[in-house]
C-alpha positions, 0 to 999 in steps of 0.5 A, spaced: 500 500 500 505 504 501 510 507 495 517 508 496 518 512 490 519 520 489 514 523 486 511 530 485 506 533 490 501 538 490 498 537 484 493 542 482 485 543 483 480 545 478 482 551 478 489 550 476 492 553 483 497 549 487 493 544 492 496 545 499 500 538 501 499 536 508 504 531 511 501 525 518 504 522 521 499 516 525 496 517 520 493 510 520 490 511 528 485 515 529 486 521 529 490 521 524 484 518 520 480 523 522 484 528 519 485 525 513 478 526 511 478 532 514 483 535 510 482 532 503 475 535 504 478 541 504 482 539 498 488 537 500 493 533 498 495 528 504 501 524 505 502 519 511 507 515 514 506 509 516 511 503 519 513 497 516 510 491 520 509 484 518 501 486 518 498 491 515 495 496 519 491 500 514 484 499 517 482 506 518 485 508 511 482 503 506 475 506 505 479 513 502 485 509 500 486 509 491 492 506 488 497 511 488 497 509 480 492 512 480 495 519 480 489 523 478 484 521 484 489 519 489 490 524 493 491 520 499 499 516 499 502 513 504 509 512 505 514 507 509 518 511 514 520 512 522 519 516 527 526 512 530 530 513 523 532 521 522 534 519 514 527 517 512 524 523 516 528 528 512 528 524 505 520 524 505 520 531 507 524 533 502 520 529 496 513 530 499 516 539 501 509 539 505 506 547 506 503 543 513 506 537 519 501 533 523 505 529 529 501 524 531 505 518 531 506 515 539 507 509 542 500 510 544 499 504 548 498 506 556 499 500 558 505 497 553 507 504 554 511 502 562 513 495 559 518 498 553 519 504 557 525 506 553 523 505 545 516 509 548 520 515 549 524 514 542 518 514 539 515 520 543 520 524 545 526 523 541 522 522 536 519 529 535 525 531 535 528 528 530 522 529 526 522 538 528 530 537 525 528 534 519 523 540 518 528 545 520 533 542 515 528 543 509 527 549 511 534 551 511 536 547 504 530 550 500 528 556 504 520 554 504 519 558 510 512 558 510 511 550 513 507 549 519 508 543 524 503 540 529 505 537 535 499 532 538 501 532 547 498 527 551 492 525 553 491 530 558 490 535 554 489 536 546 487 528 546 482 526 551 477 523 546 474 518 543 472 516 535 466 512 533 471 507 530 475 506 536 480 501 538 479 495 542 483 498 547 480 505 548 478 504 555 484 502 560 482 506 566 478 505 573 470 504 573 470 510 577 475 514 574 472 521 571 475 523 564 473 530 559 471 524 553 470 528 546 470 526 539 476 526 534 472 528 528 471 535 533 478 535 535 482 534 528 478 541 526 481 544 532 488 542 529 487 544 522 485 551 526 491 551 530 496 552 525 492 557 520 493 562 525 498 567 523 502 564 531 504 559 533 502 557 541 499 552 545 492 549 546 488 545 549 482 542 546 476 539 550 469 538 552 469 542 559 465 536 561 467 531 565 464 523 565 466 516 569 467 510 566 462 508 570 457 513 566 460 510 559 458 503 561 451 506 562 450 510 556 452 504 552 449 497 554 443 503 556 443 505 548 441 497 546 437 496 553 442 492 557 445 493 564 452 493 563 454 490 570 451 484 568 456 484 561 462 487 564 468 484 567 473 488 569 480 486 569 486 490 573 492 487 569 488 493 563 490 498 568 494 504 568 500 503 573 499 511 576 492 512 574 489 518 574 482 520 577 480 525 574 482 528 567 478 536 565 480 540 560 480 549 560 478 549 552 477 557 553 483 559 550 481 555 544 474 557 544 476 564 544 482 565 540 480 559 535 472 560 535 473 552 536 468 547 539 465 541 540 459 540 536 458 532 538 456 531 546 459 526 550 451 521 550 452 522 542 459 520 541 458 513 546 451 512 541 456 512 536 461 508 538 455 503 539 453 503 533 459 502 529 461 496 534 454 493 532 455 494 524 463 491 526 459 485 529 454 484 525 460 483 519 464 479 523 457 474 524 457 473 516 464 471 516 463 467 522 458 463 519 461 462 512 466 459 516 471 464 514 472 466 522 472 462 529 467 466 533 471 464 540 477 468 538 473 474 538 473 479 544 
């Protein structure tokens, strides 16, 4: 799916004008497949970095993603790359010369986060570094001083959300653990507003409202009229080692400056994200009674 061959970027729109070229990294989770969509609908061109793993990870992406051979639809392409290798973050940034970067690539994983501690801050950390220097060092080769970089922060404070189509492993926190749950399609807007502006500065992105994870399971098993204590195990090894118990976030300086905020409730989001757990279910049912997939190995 990936390509690792130079090529030409920002092609031109209908109107003969340079398309901006947009640059993610995460690009394959859920923000990053948020932002995607969001950008091409704005008419961009959207390149992605992806790792190379022995399986594909791209499930966010397929429904977007054309074959790149197909240069005059595809306006989506992925590419191999690495936050832990400085080299391919530079040759891609010099191929790709993007007008904006979005890094949200992480070992996002809180759980996997405290068992490779080393690599995680690699990733992070480091990682972010690396990429900052590839962007600089381009600017000072070519001097296309106009591109615009973002930097995702932690999930106290621009990622406390949840997408519609989130991972198995959205929820790792105390039952009555409080969190600001907001959903991702709202967040990605904020990013893009971010780096419009003619400053740089920091942000924080949230609902100002704050929920337990107890008040999730309500909304969720409620919404198909189940009682969530009569489905739900739980299961400290999921759990946070420092757990936190209660996460809100002050959006005001984004309201305000930005004239940014959240259009999806938390009770509209939890629907959501049933719903698309139902469709997901209902898909696997045709595999598993094809034969296709052994319904025991499914969560």
């Amino acid at each position: 799916m990936a390509t690792n061959r130079s090529e030409s970027t920002g092609d031109s729109d209908s109107n003969g004008d340079r398309r901006k070229v947009a640059l993610i990294t995460g690009i394959t989770g859920q923000d990053g497949s948020y932002l995607t969509e969001f950008l091409l609908n704005k008419g961009y061109e959207v390149h992605g970095l992806i790792r190379r793993s022995s399986n594909f990870n791209t499930q966010r992406v397929n429904h977007i993603y054309i074959d790149p051979h197909n240069v005059h639809k595809a306006r989506m392409k992925l590419h191999y790359a690495d936050l832990t290798d400085a080299s391919s973050l530079r040759r891609w940034i010099d191929t790709i010369q993007p007008d904006e970067v979005y890094n949200l690539a992480a070992q996002s994983h809180v759980a996997v986060s405290f068992e490779i501690p080393d690599y995680t801050a690699d990733v992070v950390a480091t990682g972010a570094l690396r990429l900052l220097e590839a962007v600089r060092s381009h600017i000072s080769a070519t001097g296309r001083s106009h591109i615009r970089y973002y930097q995702a922060g932690s999930s106290g404070d621009v990622r406390i959300h949840s997408a519609a189509a989130g991972g198995d492993d959205a929820v790792s926190s105390e039952i009555s653990a409080s969190r600001d749950w907001g959903f991702a399609g709202d967040y990605v807007e904020a990013m893009w507003m971010m780096l419009q502006q003619d400053k740089p500065d920091d942000y924080v992105v949230a609902t100002e409202e704050s929920h337990t994870v107890e008040e999730f399971l309500e909304v969720a098993f409620g919404y198909v009229g189940l009682n969530w204590s009569d489905h739900v195990v739980i299961d400290r090894r999921y759990f946070r080692p420092a757990e936190v118990d209660n996460l809100k976030g002050d959006s005001s300086k984004a309201r305000k400056v930005l004239g940014w905020k959240p259009k999806v409730g938390f009770k509209e989001l939890v629907k959501r994200m049933v719903d698309e757990d139902v469709e997901l279910a209902k898909r696997e049912k045709v595999l598993v009674d094809a034969g296709y997939m052994d319904a025991q190995q499914q969560p």
